[in-house]
C-alpha positions as CSV (number, residue, x, y, z in Angstrom):
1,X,-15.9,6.3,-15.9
2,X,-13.3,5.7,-13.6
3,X,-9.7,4.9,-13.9
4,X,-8.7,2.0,-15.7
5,X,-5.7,0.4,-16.5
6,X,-3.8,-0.6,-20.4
7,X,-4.5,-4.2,-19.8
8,X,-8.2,-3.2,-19.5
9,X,-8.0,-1.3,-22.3
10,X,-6.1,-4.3,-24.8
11,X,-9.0,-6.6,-23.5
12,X,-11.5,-4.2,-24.6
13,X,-9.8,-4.3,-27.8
14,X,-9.9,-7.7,-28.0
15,X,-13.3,-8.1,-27.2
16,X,-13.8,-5.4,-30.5
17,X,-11.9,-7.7,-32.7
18,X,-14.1,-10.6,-31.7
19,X,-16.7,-8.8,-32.9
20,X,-18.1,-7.5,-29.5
21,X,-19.5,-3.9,-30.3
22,X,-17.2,-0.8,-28.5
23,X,-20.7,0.2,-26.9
24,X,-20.5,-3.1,-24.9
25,X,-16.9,-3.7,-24.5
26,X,-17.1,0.0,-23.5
27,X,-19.5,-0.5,-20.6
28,X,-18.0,-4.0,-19.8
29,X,-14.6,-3.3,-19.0
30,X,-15.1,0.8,-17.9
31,X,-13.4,1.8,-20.7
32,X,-14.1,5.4,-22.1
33,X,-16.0,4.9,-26.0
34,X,-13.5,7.7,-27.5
35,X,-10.7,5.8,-26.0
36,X,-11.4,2.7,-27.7
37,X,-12.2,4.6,-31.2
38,X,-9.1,6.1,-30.8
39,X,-7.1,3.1,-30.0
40,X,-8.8,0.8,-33.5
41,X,-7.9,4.0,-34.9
42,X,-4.0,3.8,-34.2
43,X,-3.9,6.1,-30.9
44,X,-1.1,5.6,-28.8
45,X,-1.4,5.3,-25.2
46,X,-0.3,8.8,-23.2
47,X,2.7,6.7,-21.9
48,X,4.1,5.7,-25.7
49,X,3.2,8.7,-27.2
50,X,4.9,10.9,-24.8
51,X,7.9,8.5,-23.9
52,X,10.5,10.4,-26.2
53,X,10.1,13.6,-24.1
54,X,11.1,12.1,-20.8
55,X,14.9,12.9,-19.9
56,X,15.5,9.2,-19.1
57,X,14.7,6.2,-21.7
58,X,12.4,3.8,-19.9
59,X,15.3,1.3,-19.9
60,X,17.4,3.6,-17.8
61,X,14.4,4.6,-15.2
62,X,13.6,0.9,-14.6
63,X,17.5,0.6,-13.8
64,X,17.3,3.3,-11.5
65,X,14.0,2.3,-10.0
66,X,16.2,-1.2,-9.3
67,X,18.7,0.6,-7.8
68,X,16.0,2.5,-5.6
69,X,14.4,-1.0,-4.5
70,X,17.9,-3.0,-3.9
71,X,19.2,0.4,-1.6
72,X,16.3,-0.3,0.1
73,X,16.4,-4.2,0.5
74,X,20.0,-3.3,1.9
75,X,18.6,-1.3,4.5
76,X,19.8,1.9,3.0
77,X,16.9,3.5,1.0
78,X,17.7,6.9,-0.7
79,X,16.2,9.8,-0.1
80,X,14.5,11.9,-3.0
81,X,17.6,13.8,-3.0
82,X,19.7,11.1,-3.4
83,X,17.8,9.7,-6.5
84,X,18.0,12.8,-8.1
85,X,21.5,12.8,-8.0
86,X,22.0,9.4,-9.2
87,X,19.7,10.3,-12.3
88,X,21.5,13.7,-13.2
89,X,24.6,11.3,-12.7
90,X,23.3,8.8,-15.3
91,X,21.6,11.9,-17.6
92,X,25.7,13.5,-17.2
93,X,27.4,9.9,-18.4
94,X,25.6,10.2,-21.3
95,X,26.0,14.1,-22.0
96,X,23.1,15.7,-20.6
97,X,24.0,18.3,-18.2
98,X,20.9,20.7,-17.5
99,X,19.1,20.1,-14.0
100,X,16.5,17.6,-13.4
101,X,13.3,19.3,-13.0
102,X,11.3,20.3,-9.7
103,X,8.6,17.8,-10.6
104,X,10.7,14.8,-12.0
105,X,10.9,12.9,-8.6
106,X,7.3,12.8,-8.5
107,X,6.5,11.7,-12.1
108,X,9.1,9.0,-12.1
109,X,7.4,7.6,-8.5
110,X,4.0,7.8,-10.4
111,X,6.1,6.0,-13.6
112,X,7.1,3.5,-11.3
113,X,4.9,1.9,-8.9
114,X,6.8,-0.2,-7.3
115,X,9.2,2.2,-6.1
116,X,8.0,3.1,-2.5
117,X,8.0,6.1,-0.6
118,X,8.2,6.1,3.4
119,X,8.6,9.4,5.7
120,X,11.1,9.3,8.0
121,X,9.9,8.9,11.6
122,X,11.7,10.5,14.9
123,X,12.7,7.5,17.0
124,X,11.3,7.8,19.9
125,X,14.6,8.3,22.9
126,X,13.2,5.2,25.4
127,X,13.2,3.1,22.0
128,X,17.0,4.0,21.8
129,X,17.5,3.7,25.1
130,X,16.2,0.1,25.3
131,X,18.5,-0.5,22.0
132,X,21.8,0.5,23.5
133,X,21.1,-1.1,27.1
């Protein structure tokens, strides 16, 4: 089974508690068997269930991921650097001094979708040329 998404999974559930069997609501919406069990069972989802170890509450990621898309919409949009330093800003205000991590740019992009990433391209000099002429 492939990957699947928590709105998959809660219609899934549904589909138990209206009396579908997991076997079918399984196979209907791609959903792993165990993963259901789990879920009737009480299971978090790997996002809850690890959301206290995360540096930054989800309240103050989406904030930053806000910040992230409005820098853009200005024209502006920070490098990976840059976002670091605004998080270890916001993790400093409230008391939290250590380093980000290595990896922490890359799980809060995975975190939040609809932050973007673009590589920067060379311009090309006749394209700044034919700009400033």
């Amino acid at each position: 089974m492939g990957k699947y998404t928590e709105y998959e999974v809660k219609q899934a559930l549904d589909a138990v508690a209206n009396g579908q069997s997991i076997h079918k609501a399984s196979s209907e919406w791609g959903i792993p068997r165990s993963t259901l069990r789990h879920r009737l069972q009480g299971v978090q989802a790997r996002t809850a269930a690890f959301c206290d170890l995360q540096r930054l509450s989800p309240d103050q990621e989406a904030k930053l991921a806000e910040w992230v898309r409005i820098q853009h919409a200005l024209g502006l949009a920070p490098t990976h650097q840059q976002v670091r330093v605004f998080a270890g800003r916001i993790l400093h205000a409230i008391g939290d001094t250590e380093p980000i991590g290595k990896g922490w740019i890359q799980a809060f992009l995975k975190r939040n979708p609809s932050v973007k990433v673009q590589r920067s391209r060379p311009i090309d000099s006749r394209r700044i040329n034919g700009a400033s002429t």
